[in-house]
C-alpha positions as CSV (number, residue, x, y, z in Angstrom):
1,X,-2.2,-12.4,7.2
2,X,0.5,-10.9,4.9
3,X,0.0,-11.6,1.2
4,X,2.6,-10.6,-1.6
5,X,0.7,-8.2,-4.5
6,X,2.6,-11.4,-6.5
7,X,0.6,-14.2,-4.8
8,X,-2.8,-12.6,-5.2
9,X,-5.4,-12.7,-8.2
10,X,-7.6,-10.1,-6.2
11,X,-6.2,-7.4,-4.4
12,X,-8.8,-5.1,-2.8
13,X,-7.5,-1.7,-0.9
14,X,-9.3,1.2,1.3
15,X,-12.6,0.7,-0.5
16,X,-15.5,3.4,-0.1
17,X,-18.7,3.1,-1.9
18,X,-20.9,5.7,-0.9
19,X,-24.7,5.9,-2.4
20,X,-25.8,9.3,-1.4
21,X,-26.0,9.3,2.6
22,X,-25.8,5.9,2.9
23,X,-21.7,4.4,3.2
24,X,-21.8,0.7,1.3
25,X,-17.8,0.1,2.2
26,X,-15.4,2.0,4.3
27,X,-12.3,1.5,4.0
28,X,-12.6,-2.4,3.2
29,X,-9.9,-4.4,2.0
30,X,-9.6,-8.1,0.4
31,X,-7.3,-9.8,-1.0
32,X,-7.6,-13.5,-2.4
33,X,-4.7,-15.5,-3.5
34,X,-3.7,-18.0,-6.1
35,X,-5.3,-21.3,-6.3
36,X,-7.1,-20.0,-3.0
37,X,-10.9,-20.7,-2.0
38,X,-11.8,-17.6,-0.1
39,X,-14.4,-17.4,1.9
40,X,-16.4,-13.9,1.5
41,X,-18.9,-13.5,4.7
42,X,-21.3,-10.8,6.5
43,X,-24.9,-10.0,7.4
44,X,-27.2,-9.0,4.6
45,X,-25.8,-5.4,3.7
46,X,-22.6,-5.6,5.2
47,X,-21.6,-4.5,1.5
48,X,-20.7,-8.2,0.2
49,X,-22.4,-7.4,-3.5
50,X,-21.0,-3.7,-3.4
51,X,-17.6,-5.5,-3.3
52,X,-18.2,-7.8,-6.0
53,X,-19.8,-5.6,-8.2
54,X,-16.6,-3.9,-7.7
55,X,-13.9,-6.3,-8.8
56,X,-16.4,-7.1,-11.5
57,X,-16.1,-3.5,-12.7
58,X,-20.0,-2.5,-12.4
59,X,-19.0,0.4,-10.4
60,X,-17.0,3.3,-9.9
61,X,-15.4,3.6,-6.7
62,X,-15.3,6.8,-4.5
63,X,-12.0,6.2,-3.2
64,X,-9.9,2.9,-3.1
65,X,-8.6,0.2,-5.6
66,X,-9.2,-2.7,-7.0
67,X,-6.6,-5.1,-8.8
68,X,-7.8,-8.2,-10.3
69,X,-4.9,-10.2,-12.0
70,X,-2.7,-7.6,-11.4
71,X,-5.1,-5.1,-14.0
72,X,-7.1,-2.0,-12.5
73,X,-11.0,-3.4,-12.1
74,X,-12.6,-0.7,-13.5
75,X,-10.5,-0.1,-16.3
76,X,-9.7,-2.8,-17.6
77,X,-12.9,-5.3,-16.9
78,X,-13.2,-6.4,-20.8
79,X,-9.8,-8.2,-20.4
80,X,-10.4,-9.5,-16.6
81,X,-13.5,-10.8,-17.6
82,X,-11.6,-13.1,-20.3
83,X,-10.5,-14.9,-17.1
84,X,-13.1,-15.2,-14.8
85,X,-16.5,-16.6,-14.4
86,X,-19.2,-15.2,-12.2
87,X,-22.2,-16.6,-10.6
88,X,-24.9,-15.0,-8.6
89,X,-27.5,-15.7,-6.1
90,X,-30.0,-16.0,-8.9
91,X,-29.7,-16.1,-12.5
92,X,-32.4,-15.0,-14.8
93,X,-31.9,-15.9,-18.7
94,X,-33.3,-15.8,-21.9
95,X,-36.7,-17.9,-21.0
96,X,-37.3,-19.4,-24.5
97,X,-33.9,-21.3,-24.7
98,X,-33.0,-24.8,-23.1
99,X,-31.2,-24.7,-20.6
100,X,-28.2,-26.2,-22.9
101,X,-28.6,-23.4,-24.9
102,X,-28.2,-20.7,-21.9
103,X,-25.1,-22.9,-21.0
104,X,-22.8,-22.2,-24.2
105,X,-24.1,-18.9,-24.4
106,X,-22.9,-17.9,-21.1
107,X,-19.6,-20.0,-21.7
108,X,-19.2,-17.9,-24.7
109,X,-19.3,-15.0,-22.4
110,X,-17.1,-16.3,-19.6
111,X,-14.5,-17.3,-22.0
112,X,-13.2,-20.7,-23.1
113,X,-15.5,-23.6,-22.3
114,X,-14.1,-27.4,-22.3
115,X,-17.3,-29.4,-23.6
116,X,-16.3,-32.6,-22.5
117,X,-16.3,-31.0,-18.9
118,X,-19.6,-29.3,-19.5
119,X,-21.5,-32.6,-20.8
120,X,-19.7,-34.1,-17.3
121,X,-21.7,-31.6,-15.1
122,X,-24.8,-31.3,-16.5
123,X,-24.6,-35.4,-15.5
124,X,-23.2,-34.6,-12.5
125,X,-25.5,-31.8,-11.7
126,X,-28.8,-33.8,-13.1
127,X,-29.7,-31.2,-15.3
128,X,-31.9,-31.8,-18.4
129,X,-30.6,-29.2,-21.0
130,X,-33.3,-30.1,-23.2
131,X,-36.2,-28.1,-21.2
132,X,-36.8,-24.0,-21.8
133,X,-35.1,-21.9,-19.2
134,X,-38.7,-21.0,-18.5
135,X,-39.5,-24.3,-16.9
136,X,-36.8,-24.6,-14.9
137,X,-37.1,-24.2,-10.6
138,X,-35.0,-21.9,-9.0
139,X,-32.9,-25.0,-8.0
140,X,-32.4,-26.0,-12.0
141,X,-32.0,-22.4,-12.5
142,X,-28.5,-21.9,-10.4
143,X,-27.6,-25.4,-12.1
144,X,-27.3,-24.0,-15.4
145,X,-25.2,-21.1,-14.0
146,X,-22.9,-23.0,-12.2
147,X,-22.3,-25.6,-15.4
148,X,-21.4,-22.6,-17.5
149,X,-19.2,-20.9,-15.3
150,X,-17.1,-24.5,-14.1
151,X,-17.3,-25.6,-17.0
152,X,-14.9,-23.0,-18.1
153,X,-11.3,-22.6,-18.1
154,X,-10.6,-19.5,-16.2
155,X,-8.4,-18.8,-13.7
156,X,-11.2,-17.2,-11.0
157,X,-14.6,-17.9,-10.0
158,X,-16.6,-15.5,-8.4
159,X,-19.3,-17.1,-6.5
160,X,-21.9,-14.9,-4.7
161,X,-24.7,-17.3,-2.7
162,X,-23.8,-19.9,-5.5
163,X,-25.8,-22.9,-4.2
164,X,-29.1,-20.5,-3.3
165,X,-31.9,-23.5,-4.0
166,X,-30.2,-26.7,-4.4
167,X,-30.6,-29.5,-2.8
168,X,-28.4,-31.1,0.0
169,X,-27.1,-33.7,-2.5
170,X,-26.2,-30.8,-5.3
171,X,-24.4,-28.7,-2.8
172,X,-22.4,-32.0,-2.2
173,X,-21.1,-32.2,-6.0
174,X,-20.5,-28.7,-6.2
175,X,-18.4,-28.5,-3.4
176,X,-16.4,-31.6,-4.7
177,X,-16.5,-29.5,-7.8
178,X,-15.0,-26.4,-6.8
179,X,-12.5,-28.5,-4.9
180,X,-11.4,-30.2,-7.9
181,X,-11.4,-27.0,-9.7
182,X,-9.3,-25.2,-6.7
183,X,-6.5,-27.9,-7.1
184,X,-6.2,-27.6,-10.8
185,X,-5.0,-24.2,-9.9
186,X,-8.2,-21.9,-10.2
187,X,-9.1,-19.4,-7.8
188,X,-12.4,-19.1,-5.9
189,X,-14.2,-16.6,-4.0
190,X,-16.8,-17.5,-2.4
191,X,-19.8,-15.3,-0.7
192,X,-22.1,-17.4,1.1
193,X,-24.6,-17.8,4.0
194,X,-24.2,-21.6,4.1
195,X,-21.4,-21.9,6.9
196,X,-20.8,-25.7,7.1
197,X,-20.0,-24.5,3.3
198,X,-17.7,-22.4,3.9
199,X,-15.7,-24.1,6.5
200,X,-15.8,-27.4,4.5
201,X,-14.1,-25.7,0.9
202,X,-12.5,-22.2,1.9
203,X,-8.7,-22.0,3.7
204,X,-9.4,-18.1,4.6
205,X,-11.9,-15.9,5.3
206,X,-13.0,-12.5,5.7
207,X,-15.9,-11.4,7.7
208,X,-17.2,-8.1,6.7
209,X,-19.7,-5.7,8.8
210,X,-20.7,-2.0,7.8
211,X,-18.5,-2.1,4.9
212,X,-15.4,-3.2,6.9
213,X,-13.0,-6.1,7.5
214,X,-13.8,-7.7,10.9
215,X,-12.1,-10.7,11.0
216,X,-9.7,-12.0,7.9
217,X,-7.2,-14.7,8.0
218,X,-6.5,-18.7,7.3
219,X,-9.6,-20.6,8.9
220,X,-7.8,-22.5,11.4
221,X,-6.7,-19.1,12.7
222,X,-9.7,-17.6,12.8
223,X,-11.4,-20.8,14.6
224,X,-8.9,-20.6,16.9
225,X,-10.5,-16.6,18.0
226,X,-14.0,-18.0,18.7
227,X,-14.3,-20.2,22.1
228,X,-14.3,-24.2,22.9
229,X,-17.1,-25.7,24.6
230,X,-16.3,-28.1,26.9
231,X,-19.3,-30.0,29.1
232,X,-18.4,-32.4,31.5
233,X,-20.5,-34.9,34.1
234,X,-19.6,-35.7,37.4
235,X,-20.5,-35.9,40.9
236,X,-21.1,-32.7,42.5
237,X,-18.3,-32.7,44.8
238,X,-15.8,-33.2,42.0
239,X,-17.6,-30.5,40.2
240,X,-17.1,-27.9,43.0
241,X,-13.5,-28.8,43.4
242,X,-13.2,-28.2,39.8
243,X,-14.9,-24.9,39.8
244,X,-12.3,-23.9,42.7
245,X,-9.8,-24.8,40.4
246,X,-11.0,-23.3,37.4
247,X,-11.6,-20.0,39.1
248,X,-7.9,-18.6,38.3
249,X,-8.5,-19.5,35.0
250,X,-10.9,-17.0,34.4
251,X,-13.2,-19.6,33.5
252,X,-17.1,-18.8,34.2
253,X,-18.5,-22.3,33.9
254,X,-22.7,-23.1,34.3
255,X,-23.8,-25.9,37.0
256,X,-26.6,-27.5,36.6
257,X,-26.5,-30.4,39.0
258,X,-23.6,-33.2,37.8
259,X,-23.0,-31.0,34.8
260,X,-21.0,-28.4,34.0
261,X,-20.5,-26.3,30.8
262,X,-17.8,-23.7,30.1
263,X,-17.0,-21.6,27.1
264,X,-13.0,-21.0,27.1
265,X,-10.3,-19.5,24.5
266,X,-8.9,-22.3,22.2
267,X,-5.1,-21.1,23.8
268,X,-6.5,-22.2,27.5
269,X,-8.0,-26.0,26.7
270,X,-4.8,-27.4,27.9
271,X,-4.9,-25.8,31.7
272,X,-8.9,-26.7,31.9
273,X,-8.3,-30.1,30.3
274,X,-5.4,-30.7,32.6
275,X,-7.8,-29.3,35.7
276,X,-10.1,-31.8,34.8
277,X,-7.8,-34.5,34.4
278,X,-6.4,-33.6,38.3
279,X,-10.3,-34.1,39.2
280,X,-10.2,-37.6,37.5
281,X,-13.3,-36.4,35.6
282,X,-14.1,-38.7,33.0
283,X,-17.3,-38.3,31.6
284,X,-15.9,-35.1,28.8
285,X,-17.1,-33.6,25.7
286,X,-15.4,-30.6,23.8
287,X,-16.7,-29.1,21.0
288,X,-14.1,-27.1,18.8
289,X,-14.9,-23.5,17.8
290,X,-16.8,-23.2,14.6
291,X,-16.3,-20.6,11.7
292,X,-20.3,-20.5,12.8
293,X,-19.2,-19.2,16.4
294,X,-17.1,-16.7,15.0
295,X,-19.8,-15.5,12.7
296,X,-22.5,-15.2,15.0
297,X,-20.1,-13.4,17.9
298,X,-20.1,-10.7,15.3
299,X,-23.8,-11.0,14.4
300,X,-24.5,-10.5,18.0
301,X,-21.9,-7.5,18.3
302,X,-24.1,-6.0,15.5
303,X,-27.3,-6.2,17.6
């Protein structure tokens, strides 16, 4: 997907990390664009912290660039941290402070905080500022780092495994928060392992694997790579003429008495729909591809 350097608030090119023998990126490139929730995804050390540690400005590069708001990462990560706000997978703080306390302090350092917006997600979020960071789960922990960091005005949020230990029902208000924050205008990127996540907020991705770009793209395009599953239930002999017809379709469906399963491209579903139809086969189900199918074809590659 072509992206303009004008429309993007990260641009990421030909990245190599090396840590003596070991190659952390290779040639990886990502680019996130304005007002954008981006979807940041790979096994564990496919190099998804090396690349945020990166735009953050925590390391020096061996070859490659990074942009972030148009200003070299590395460089100039005093001012690019004026705009942004980070959260990672865990957050450790300063154990004899509330948690109310750890909040403004952390909003001082991601920039502008809007209190009234603050005092609305530590509601939202259920979190009691008045207890020491000490006594807080890992749950409450990621709370008060994600309060600080959306409760500030910043044009990019950097979220690395941002909802590692909450609930079901917390991960429901901070996707409707991020949502919320992502139509005001700010930018998101967003590394997780939580996939349903991922497809429900982000409108690209990039899938990362060895320190390089496998898959990257808008979400529906990238759905539209993985296979459709389509299982149907019939009598056998409409099931074997179907087969027959199926067979110049490349299909390679699985009988198992009066059902049959098959796994087809999202650009053929038309031609075996339309077989089926021609078979009067009524009893259907089709599952669109996932962002999960996608992931896991690549997982599988790996092994």
């Amino acid at each position: 997907m072509s992206k303009s350097l004008s429309d993007c608030v990260v641009e990421a090119r030909s990245l190599v990390k090396r840590f003596g023998a070991v190659t952390a990126l290779d040639g990886l490139d990502l680019s996130v664009r304005t007002s954008e929730i981006h979807g940041f995804l790979g096994p564990n050390g496919a190099g998804k912290s090396t690349t945020i540690r990166a735009l953050l400005g925590q390391l020096r590069l061996n070859s490659g660039t990074v942009a972030v708001f148009g200003q070299d990462a590395w460089r100039r990560a005093i001012d690019i941290h004026a705009r942004l706000a980070y959260v990672p997978g865990d957050t450790m703080l300063w154990p004899n402070l509330t948690g109310g306390q750890c909040v403004d302090l952390l909003g001082g350092f991601h920039g502008a905080m809007n209190r009234a917006r603050r005092d609305e997600l530590v509601e939202r979020f259920e979190l009691d500022p008045t207890r020491r960071f000490r006594t807080y789960s890992k749950g409450n922990r990621q709370k008060v780092a994600l309060v600080a960091a959306l409760a500030c005005d910043v044009e990019l949020l950097v979220l690395d495994e941002p909802t590692s230990g909450l609930d079901p029902l917390m991960e429901a208000v901070f996707q409707a928060v991020v949502t919320e924050r992502s139509a005001s205008g700010t930018s998101v990127l967003l590394s997780s392992h939580i996939l349903a996540e991922v497809q429900r907020l982000c409108g690209a991705v990039t899938i990362i694997k060895d320190g390089r770009v496998v898959e990257d793209g808008g979400l529906e395009h990238l759905q539209s790579l993985a296979a459709t599953r389509i299982e149907l239930r019939a009598d056998p002999e409409r099931l074997a003429a179907l087969e027959a017809a199926l067979a110049p379709l490349g299909a390679d469906p699985e009988r198992d008495g009066d059902r049959l399963v098959l796994q087809v491209g999202s650009q053929r579903v038309p031609e075996v729909l339309g077989a089926v139809a021609e078979q009067r086969i009524v009893d259907v189900r089709c599952e669109p591809a996932s962002l999960e199918d996608l992931f896991l074809r690549h997982y599988e590659d790996a092994r």
